[in-house]
N, C-alpha and C positions, 0 to 999 in steps of 0.2 A: 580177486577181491576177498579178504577178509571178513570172515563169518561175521563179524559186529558189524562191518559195512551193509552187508547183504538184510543183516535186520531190520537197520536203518531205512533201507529205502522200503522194506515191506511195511516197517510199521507206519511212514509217509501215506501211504496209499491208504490203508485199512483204519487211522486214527477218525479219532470222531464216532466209528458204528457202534461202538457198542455204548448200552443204556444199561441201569442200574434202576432197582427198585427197594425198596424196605417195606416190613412190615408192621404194625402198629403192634405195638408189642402188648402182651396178655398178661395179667395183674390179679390176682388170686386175691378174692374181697369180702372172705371169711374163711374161718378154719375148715377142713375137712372133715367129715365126718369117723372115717377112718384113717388110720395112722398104723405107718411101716411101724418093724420091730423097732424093739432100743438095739443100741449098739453097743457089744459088750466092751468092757471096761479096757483101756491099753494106759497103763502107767507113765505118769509125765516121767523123763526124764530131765534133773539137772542137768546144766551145760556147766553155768558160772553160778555166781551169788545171788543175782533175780532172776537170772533166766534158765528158761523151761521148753523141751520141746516133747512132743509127743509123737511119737513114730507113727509110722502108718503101717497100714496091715498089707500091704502089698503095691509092685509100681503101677497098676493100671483096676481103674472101676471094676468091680465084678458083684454078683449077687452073695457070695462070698462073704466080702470083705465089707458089703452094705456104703461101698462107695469112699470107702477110707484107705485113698490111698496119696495122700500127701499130710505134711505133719503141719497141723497147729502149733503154734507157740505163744508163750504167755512171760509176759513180766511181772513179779511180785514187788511190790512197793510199799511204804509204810501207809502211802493212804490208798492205796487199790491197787487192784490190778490191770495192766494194759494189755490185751489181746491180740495178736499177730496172725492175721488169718482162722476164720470160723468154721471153716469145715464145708463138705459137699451136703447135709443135709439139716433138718433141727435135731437130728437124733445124734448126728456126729456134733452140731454146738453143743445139748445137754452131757453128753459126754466128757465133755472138755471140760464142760461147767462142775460135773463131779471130781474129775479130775484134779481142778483147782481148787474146789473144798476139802481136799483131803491134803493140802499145805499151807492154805491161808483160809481165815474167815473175810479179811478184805473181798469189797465185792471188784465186779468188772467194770471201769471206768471208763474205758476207750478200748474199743476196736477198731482194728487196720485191718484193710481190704487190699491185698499187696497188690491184686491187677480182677481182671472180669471174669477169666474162667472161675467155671462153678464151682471146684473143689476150694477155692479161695471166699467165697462169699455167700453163699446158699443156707452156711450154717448160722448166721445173721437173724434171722429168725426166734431163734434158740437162747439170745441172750438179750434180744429187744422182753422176750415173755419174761426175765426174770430181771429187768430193769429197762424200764419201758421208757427210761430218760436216757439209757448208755448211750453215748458218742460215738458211731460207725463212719469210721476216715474213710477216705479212698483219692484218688486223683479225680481231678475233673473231667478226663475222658474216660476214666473207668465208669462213672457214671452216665457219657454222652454214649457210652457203648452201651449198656448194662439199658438202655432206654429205646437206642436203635433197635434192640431186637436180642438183644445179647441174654437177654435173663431168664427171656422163652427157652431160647433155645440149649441152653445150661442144664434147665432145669428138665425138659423133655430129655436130653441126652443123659442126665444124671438117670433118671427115671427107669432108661430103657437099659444101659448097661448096668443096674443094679434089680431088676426086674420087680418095679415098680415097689422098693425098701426105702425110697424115700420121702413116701407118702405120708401128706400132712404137712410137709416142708411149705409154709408160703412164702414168695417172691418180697424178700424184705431190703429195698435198697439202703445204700451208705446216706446219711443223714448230714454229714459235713466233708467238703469238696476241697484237695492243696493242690498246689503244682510242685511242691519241692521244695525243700530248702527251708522249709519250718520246723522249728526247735521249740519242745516244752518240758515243762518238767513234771512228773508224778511223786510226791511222796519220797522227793531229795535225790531221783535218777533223771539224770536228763537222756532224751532224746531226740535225735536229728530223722527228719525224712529225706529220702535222694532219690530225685528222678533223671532219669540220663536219656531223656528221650524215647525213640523206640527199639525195644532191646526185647526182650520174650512177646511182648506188648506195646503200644503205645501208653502205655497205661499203668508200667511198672513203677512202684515204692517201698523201697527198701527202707527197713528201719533198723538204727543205728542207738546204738543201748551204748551210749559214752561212759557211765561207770564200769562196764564189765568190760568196754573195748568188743563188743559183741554187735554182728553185724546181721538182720534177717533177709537173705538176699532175695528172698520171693524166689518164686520160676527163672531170673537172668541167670543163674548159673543153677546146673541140678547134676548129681550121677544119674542120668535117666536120657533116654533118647526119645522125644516123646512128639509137642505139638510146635513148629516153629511157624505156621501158616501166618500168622498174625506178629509176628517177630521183624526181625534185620542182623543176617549177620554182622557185616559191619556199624551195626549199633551196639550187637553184643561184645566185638572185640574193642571198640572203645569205650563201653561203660565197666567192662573186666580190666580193662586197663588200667583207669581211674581207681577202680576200688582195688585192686590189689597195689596200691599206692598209698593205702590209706590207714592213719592208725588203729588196728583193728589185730587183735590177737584170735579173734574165735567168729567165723562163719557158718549159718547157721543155715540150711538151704530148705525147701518144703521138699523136696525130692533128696533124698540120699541122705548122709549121717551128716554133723558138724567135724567141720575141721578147722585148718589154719588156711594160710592163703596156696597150698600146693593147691585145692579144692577150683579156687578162680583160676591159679593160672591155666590148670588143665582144662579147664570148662572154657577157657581165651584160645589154648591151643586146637580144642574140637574144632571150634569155630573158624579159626583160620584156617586147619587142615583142611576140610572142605571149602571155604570161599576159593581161597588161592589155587586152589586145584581145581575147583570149577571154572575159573575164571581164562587160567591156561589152555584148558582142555577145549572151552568152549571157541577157541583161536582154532583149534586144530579141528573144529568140527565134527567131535563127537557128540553121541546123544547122551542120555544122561543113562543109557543102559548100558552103554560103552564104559562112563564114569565110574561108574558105580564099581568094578572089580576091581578098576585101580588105584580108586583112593582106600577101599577096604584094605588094601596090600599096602600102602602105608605103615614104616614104623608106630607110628603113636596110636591108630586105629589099632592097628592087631594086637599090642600091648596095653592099650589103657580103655581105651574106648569101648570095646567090644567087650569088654566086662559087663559095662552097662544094658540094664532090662531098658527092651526096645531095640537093642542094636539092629540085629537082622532086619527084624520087620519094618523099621519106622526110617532105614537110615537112606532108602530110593525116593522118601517124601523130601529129607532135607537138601537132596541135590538139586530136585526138580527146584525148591524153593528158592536154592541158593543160582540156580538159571535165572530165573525172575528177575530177581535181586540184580543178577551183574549187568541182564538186559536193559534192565529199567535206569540202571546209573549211567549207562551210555549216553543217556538225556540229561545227567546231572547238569 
C-alpha cells in the first residue's frame, strides 16, 4: 500500500475529532500613554518615475532593527500619493511619512495593505493621525483575518520580537475592502489590483503601477525563506506563473531588492523544488527529516536558494508545510 493510501484510510477514521476555537479579538480604544522610540530615518529608494521603495533594516524583527524589516513602497502622483504597505509599527508608518516629505509635498491618498501579517499593516495607524480621511485598501479576507484574531496576535508578536519598540502603535484596520481586479487612477498613473487566490495568504494583493510597468508583489514572491504557514505552494506556482506572464518590466517585492522577472521565476522554482520533491519523497515514505538533506542537495537549493536569510533555519518549516499541502490535496 502506498503511503497516500495508508493516509487515507487514517484520516477516514480520525476525521470529524478535532474542533477549532477563536478568540474575540482586542482593540486598543485610546492612545498609550507611552511610546517606543522613533525609528531612524532609511532613505526611499527610486525604482522607476513614481515608484519608491524603502529597504528595510534587516530580514527578520529584532529590537535592533525596531521591527523594520520588510520595505514599504510608495507611488508619487500629481494629486497624491499612493502607499504600498505601512510598516510593522506607527513609528515605522511616521518614517515613511518623512520619508515621503523629503520628494513630494502631495499628501498620502491611499493605502494598500498587501496581505495580514503585521509588518504589512500595523504601521496604518501612522498615517490615519496625519489624514484621518486616507483610504486603507486591503482584500476582504485580509480584513475577515485581521478580525478573527489576526491583529492581536501581529501586534503581540510585533511587540515581543522587538522588545516592546513598538509601543503606542494602535490596532488600526483597512477602511475599504477588494477582491481583485480593480483599476484606478491617481493623478494620471493607473493602477490594477491582482489577487490569485491563496499564494503567501489567502489574502494576498499585489499592485500593479501600469505607467512604470512596475509590479508590488507583497510577500508571494520574496529572496527571504521566512513564513509559508498560511500560504499554498501550488497557489504560489500558479499565481508566479501568471505574473511572470505579465507585462511588467520591474518587480518590486517587500522582502529582497527589485528586479525583472528572473526575481519570479526563481521564487516559482523554490516552490516547486520543494512541492515536487516532497510530493515524490512522501511515496517513498520518508519523513520530512529524511527530506530535508535531499532536497537541500538539490542543484537550484545550494545555488540560489541557500543565499537567502532564513535558509537553514526556516527551510524544515517549509517541508513540514508542503506535507500538509500534498496530504490534504489527496481529498481534492
Amino acid at each position: 500500500m502506498k503511503r497516500r493510501d495508508l493516509f487515507k484510510s487514517a484520516f477516514a477514521v480520525g476525521a470529524g475529532l478535532v474542533g477549532a476555537s477563536a478568540l474575540r479579538p482586542l482593540y486598543a480604544s485610546e492612545l498609550m500613554e507611552f511610546k517606543g522610540p522613533d525609528v531612524p530615518d532609511v532613505d526611499a529608494v527610486k525604482v522607476t518615475e513614481h515608484c519608491y521603495t524603502i529597504p528595510a533594516m534587516g530580514p527578520h524583527p529584532t529590537p535592533d532593527n525596531f521591527g523594520m524589516f520588510s520595505n514599504p513602497g510608495f507611488v508619487v502622483t500629481d494629486a497624491g500619493v499612493v502607499v504600498v504597505d505601512s510598516g510593522s509599527s506607527v513609528q515605522i508608518g511616521e518614517m515613511v511619512l518623512r520619508q515621503i516629505k523629503k520628494i513630494t509635498d502631495k499628501p498620502v491618498v491611499k493605502v494598500i495593505n498587501s496581505h495580514f501579517h503585521g509588518d504589512h499593516w500595523l504601521g496604518n495607524h501612522a498615517f490615519v493621525n496625519a489624514n484621518p480621511d486616507v483610504e486603507i485598501i486591503a482584500h476582504t479576507k485580509c480584513v475577515e483575518n485581521l478580525k478573527g484574531g489576526q491583529d492581536k496576535f501581529w501586534f503581540d508578536f510585533m511587540q515581543t520580537t522587538t522588545n516592546n519598540k513598538i509601543t503606542g502603535t494602535v490596532i488600526t484596520m483597512p477602511n475599504k475592502t477588494v477582491e481583485g481586479g480593480e483599476e484606478f487612477e491617481v493623478g494620471g498613473v493607473k493602477f490594477k489590483l491582482h489577487h490569485f487566490g491563496q499564494v503567501h495568504t489567502v489574502s494576498d494583493i499585489a499592485v500593479e503601477v501600469v505607467n512604470d510597468k512596475v509590479f508590488y508583489t507583497g510577500d508571494m514572491v520574496m529572496r527571504r525563506v521566512a513564513n509559508m504557514e498560511d500560504g499554498s505552494f501550488r497557489g504560489s506556482i500558479d499565481a508566479l506563473g501568471k505574473i511572470a506572464a505579465m507585462d511588467v518590466n520591474t518587480f518590486i517585492p517587500m522582502h529582497g531588492t527589485p528586479d525583472d522577472v528572473k526575481l519570479i521565476n526563481e521564487g516559482k522554482e523554490f516552490m516547486e523544488t520543494i512541492y515536487t520533491n516532497v510530493a515524490e519523497m512522501y511515496d517513498q515514505g520518508l519523513s520530512d527529516f529524511e527530506m530535508k538533506p535531499k532536497i537541500m542537495a538539490l542543484p537550484f537549493m545550494q545555488n540560489v536558494a541557500s543565499q537567502w536569510p532564513g535558509y537553514d533555519d526556516t527551510l524544515g518549516k517549509f517541508i513540514v508545510v508542503a506535507i500538509k499541502e500534498f496530504e490534504q490535496s489527496l481529498f481534492a
